[in-house]
N, CA, C and O atoms as a GROMACS GRO file, in nm:
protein
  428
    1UNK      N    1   0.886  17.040  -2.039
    1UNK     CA    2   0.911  17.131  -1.929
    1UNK      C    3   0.813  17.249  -1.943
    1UNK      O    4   0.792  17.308  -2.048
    2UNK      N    5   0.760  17.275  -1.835
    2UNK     CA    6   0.659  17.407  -1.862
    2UNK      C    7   0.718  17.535  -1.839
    2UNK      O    8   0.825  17.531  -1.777
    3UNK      N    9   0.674  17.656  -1.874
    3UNK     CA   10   0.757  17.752  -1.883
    3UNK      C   11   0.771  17.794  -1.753
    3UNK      O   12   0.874  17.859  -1.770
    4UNK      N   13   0.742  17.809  -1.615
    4UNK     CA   14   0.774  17.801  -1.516
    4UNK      C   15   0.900  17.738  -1.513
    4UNK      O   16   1.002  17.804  -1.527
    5UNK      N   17   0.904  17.595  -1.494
    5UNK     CA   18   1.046  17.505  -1.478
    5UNK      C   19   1.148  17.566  -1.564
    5UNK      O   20   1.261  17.595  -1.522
    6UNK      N   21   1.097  17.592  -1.716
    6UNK     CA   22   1.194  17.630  -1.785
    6UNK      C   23   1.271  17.769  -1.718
    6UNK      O   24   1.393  17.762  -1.702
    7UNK      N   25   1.204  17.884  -1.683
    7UNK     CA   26   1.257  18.015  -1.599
    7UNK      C   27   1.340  17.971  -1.472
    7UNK      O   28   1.422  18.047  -1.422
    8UNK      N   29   1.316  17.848  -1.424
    8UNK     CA   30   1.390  17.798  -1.337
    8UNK      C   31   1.525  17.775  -1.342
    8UNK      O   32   1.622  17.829  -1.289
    9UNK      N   33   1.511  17.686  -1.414
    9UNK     CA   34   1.649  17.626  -1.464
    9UNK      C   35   1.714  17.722  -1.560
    9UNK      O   36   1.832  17.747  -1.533
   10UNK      N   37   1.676  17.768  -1.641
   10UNK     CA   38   1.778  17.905  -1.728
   10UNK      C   39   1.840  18.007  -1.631
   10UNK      O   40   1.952  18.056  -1.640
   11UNK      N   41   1.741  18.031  -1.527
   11UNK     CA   42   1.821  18.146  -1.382
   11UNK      C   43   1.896  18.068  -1.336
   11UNK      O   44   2.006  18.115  -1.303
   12UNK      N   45   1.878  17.936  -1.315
   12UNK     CA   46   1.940  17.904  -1.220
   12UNK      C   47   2.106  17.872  -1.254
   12UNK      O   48   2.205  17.881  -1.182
   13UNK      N   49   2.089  17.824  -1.411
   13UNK     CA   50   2.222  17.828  -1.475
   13UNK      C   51   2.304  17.946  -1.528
   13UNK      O   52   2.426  17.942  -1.545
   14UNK      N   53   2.201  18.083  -1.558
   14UNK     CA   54   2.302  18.207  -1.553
   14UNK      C   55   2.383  18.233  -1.408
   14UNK      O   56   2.501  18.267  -1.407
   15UNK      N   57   2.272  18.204  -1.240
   15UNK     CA   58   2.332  18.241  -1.160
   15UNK      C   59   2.500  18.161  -1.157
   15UNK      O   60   2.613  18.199  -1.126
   16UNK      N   61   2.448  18.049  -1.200
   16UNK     CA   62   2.542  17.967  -1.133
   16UNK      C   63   2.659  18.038  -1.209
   16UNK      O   64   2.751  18.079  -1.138
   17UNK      N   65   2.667  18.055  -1.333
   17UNK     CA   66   2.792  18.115  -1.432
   17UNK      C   67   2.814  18.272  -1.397
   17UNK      O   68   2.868  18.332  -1.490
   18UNK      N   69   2.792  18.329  -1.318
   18UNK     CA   70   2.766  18.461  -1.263
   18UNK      C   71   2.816  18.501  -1.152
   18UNK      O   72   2.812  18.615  -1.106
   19UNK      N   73   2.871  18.391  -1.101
   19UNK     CA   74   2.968  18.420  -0.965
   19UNK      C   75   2.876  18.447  -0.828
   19UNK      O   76   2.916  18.504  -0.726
   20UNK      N   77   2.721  18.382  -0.856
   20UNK     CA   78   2.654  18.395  -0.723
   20UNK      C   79   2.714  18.317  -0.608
   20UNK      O   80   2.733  18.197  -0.626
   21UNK      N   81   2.743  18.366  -0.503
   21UNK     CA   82   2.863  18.319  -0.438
   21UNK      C   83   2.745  18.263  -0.295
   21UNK      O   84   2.744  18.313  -0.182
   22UNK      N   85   2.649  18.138  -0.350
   22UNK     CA   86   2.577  18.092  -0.291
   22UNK      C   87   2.639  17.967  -0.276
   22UNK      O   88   2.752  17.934  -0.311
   23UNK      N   89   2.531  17.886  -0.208
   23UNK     CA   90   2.510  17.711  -0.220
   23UNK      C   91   2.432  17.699  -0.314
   23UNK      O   92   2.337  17.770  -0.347
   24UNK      N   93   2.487  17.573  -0.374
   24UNK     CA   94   2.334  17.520  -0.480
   24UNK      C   95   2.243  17.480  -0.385
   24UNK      O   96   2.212  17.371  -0.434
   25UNK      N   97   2.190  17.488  -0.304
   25UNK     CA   98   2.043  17.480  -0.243
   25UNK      C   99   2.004  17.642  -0.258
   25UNK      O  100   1.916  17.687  -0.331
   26UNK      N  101   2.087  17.713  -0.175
   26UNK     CA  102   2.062  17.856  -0.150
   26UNK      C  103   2.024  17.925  -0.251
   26UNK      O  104   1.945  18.018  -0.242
   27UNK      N  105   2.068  17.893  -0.338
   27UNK     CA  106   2.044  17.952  -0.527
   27UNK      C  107   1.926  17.858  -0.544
   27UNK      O  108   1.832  17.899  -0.612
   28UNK      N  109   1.920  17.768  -0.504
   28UNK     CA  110   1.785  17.687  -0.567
   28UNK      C  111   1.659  17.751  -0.486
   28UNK      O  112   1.542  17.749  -0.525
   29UNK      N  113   1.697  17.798  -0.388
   29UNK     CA  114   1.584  17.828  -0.323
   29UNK      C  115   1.512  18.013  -0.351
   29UNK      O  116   1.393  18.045  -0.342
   30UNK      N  117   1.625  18.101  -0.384
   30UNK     CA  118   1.633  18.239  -0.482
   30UNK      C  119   1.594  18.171  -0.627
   30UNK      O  120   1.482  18.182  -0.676
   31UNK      N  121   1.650  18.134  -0.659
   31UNK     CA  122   1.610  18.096  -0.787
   31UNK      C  123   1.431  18.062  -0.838
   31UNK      O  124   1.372  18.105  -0.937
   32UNK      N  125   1.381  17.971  -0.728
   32UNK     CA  126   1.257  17.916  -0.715
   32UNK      C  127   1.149  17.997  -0.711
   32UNK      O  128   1.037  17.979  -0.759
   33UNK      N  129   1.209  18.120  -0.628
   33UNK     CA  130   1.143  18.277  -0.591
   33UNK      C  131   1.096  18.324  -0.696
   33UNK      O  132   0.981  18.356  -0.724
   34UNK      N  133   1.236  18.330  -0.783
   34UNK     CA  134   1.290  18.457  -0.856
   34UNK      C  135   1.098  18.393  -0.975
   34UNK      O  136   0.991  18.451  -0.992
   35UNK      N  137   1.161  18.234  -1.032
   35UNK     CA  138   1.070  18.178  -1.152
   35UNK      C  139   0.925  18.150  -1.078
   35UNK      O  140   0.854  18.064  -1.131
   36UNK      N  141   0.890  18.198  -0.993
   36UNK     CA  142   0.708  18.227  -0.927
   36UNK      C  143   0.662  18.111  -0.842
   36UNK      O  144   0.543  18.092  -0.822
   37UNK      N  145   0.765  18.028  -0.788
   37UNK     CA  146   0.740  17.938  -0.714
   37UNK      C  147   0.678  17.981  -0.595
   37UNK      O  148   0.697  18.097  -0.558
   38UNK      N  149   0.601  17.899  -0.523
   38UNK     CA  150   0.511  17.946  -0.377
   38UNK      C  151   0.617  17.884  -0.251
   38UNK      O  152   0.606  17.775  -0.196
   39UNK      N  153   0.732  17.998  -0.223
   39UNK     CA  154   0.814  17.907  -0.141
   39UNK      C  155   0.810  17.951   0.029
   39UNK      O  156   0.828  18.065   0.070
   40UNK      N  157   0.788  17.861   0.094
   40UNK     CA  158   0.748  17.882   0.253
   40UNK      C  159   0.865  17.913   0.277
   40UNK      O  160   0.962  17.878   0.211
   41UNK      N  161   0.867  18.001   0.406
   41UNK     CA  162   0.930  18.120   0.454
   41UNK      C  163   1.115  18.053   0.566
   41UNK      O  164   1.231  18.087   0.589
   42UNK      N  165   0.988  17.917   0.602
   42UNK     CA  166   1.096  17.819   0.725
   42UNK      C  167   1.219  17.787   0.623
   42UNK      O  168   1.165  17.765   0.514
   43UNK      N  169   1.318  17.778   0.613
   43UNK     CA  170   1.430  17.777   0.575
   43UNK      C  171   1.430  17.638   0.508
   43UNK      O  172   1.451  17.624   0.388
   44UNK      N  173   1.399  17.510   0.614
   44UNK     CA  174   1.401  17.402   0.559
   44UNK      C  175   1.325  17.324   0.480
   44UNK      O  176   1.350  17.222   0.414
   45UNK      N  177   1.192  17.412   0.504
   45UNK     CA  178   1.093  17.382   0.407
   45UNK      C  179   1.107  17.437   0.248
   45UNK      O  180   1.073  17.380   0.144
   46UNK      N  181   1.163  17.555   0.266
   46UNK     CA  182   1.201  17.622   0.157
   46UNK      C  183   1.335  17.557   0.087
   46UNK      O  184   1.366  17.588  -0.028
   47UNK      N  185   1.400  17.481   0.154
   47UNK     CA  186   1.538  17.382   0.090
   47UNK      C  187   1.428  17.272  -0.020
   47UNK      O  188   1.432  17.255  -0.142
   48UNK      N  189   1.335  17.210   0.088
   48UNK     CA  190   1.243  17.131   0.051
   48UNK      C  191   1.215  17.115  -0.092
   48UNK      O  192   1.257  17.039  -0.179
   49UNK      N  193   1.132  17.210  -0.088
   49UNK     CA  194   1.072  17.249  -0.203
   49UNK      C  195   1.152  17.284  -0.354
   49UNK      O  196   1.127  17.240  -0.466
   50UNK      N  197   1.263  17.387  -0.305
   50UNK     CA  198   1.348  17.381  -0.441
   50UNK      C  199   1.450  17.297  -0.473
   50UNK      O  200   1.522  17.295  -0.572
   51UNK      N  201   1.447  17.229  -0.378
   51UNK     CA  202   1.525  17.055  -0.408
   51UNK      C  203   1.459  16.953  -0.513
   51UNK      O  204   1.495  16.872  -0.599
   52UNK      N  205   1.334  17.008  -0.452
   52UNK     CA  206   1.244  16.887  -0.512
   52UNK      C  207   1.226  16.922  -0.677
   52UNK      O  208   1.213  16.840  -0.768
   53UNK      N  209   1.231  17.092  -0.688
   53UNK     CA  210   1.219  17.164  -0.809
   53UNK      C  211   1.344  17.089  -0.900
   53UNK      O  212   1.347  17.014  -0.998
   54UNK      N  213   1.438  17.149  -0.818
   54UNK     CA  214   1.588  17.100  -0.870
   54UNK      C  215   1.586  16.955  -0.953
   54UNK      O  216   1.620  16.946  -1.071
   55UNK      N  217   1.541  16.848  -0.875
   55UNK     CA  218   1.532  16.737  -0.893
   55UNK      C  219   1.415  16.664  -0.960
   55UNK      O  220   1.389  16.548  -0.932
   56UNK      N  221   1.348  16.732  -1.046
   56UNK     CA  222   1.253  16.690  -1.180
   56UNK      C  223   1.361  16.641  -1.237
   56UNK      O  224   1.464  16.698  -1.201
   57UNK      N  225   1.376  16.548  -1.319
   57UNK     CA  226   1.442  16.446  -1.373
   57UNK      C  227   1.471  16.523  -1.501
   57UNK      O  228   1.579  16.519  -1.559
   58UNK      N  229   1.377  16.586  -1.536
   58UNK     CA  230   1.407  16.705  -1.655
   58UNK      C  231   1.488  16.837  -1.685
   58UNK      O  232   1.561  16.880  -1.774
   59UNK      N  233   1.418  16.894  -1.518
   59UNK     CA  234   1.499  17.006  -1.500
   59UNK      C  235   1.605  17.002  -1.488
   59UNK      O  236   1.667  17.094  -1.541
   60UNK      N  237   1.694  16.885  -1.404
   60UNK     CA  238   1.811  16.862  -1.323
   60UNK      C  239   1.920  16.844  -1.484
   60UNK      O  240   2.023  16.894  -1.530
   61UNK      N  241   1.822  16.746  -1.522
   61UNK     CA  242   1.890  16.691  -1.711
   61UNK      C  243   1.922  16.793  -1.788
   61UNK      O  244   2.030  16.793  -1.846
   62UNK      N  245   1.821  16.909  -1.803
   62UNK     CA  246   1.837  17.010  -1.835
   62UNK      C  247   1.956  17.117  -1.778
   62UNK      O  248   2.032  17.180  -1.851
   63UNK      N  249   1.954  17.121  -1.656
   63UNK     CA  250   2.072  17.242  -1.572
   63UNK      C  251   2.207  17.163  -1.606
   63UNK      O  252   2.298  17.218  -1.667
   64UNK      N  253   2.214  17.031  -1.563
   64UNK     CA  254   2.372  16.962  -1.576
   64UNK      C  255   2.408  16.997  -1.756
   64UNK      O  256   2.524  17.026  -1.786
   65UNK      N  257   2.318  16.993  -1.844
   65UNK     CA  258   2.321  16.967  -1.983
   65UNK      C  259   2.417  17.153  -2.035
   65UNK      O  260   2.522  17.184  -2.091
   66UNK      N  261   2.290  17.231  -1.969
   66UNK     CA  262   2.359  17.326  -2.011
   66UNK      C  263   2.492  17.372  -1.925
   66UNK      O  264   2.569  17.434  -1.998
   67UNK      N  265   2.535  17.358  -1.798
   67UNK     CA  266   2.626  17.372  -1.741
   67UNK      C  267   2.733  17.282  -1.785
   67UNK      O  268   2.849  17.321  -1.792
   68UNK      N  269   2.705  17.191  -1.808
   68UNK     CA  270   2.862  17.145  -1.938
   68UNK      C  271   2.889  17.178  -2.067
   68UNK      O  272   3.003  17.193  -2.112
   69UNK      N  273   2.784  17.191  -2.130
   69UNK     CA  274   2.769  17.278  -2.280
   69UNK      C  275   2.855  17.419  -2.298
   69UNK      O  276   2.925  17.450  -2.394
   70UNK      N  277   2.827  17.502  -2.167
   70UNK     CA  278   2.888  17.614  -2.151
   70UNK      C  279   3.038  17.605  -2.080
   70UNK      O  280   3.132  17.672  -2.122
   71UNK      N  281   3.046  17.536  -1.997
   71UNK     CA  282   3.213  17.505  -1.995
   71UNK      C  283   3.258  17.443  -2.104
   71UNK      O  284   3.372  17.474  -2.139
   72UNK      N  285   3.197  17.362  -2.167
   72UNK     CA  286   3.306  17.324  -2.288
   72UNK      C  287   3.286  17.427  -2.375
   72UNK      O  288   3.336  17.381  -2.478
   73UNK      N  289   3.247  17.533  -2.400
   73UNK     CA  290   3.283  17.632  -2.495
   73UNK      C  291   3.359  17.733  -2.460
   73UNK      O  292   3.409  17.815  -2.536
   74UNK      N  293   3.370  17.728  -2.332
   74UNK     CA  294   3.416  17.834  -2.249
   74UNK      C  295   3.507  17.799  -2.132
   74UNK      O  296   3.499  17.812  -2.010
   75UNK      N  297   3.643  17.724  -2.264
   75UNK     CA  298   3.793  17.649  -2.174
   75UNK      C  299   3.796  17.726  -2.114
   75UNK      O  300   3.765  17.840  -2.146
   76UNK      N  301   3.850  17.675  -1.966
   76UNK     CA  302   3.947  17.787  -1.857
   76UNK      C  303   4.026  17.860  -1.962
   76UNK      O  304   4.005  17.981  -1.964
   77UNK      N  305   4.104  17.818  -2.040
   77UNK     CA  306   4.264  17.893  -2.097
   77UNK      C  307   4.191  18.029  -2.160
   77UNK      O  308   4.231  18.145  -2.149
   78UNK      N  309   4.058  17.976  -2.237
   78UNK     CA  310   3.992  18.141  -2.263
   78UNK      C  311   3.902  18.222  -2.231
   78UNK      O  312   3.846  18.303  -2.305
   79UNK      N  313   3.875  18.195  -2.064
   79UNK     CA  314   3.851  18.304  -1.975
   79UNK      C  315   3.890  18.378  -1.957
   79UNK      O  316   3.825  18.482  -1.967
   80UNK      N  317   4.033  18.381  -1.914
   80UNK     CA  318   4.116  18.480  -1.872
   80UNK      C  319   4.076  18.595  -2.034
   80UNK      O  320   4.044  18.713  -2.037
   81UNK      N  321   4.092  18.518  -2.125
   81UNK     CA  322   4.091  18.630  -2.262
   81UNK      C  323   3.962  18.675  -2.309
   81UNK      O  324   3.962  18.776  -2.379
   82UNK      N  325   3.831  18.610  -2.278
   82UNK     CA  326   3.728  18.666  -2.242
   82UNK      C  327   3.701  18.739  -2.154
   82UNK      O  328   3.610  18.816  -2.184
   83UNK      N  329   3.758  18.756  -2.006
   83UNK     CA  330   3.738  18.888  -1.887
   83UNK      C  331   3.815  19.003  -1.965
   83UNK      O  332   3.764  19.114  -1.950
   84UNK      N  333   3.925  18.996  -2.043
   84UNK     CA  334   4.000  19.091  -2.065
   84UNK      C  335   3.934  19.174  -2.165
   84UNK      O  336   3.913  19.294  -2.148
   85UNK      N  337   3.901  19.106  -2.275
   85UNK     CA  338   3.816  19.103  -2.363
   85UNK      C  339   3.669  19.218  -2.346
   85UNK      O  340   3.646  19.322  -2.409
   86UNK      N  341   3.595  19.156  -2.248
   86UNK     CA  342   3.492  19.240  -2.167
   86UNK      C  343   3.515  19.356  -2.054
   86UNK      O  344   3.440  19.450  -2.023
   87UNK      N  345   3.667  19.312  -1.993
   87UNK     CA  346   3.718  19.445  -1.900
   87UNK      C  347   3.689  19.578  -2.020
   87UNK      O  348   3.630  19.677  -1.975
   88UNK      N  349   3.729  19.580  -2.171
   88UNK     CA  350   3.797  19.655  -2.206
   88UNK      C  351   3.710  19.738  -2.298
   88UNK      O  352   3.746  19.835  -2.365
   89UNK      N  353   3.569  19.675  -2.289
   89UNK     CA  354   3.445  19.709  -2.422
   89UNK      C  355   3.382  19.854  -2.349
   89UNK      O  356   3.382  19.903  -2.236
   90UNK      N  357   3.343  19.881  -2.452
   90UNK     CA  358   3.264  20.028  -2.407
   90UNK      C  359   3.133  20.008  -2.480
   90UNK      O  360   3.145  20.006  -2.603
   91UNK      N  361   2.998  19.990  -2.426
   91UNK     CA  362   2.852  19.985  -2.446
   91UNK      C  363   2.840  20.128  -2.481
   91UNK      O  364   2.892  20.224  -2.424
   92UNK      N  365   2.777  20.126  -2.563
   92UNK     CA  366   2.703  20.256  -2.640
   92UNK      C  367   2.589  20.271  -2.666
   92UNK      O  368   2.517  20.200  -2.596
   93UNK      N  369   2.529  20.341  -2.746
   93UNK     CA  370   2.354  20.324  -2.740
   93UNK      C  371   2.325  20.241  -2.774
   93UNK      O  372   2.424  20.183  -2.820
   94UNK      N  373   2.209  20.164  -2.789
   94UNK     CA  374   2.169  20.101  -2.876
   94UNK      C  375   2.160  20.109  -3.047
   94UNK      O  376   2.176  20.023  -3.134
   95UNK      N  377   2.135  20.226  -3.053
   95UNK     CA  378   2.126  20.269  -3.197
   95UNK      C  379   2.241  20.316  -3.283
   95UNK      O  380   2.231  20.375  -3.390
   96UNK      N  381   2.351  20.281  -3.218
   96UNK     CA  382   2.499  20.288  -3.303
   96UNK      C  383   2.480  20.144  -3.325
   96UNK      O  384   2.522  20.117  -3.438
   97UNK      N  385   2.441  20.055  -3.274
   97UNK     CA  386   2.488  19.893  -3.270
   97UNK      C  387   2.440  19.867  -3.452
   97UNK      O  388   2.360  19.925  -3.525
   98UNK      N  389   2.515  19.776  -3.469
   98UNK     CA  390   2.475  19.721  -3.617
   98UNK      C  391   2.438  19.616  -3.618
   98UNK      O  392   2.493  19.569  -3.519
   99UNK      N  393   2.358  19.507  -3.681
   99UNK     CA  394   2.308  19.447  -3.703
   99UNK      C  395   2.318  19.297  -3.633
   99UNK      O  396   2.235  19.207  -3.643
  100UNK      N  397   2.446  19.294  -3.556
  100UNK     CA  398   2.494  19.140  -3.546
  100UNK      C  399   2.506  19.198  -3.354
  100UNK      O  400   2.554  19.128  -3.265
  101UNK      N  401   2.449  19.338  -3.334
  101UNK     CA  402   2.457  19.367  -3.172
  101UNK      C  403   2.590  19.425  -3.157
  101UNK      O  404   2.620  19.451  -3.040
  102UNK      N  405   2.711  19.461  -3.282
  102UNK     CA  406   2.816  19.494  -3.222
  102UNK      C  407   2.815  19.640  -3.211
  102UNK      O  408   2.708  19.686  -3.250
  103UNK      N  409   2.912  19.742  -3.165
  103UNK     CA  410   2.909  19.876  -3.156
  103UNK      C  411   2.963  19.904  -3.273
  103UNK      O  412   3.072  19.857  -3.305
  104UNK      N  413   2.900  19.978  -3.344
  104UNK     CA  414   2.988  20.049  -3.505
  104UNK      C  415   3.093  20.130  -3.492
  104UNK      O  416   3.089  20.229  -3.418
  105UNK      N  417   3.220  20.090  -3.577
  105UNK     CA  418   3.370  20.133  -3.493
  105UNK      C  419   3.363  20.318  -3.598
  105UNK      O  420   3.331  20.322  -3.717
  106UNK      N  421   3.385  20.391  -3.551
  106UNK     CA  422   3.377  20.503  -3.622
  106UNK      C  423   3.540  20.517  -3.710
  106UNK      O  424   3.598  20.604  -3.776
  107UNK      N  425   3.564  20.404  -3.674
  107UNK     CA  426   3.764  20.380  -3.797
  107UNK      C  427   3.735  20.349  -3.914
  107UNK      O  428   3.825  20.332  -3.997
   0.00000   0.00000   0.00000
């Protein structure tokens, strides 16, 4: 996969886990944008094209691969305790963080 395709398909699988409240064409076709694709302006030509992106036998292998990888680590039952989890964090500077990215608890 060249690093183009690769920027493709990694956006295209954060959007998808991100609540972009698109179509998978519509995201394929933002998406295509986003990773430097040359995408014509006509709507259907522009489906065209990031369909066709979509559908490299690699890329596609690649997006389904990681989009099940990440639901199976990430059961429904511990979503709910992951949103809560993240409702409840407070980001701080960078330079309190310790070594593993967490915030250093001052307890």
């Amino acid at each position: 996969m060249t690093d183009q395709e690769k920027k493709f398909a990694d956006e295209f699988v954060f959007r998808y886990f991100n609540g972009e409240e698109r179509s998978g064409r519509t995201l394929a076709i933002e998406v295509a944008k986003y990773a430097g694709y040359s995408v014509p302006v006509h709507v259907v030509k522009a489906d065209q094209v990031a369909q066709a992106i979509y559908n490299i036998p690699e890329i596609k292998t690649y997006i389904e691969d990681q989009i099940q990888d990440f639901k199976s680590k990430l059961h429904p039952s511990l979503r709910r305790t992951l949103w809560t989890a993240i409702a409840t964090m407070t980001v701080g500077d960078p330079g309190e963080w310790n070594q593993n990215g967490l915030i250093q608890s001052n307890i």
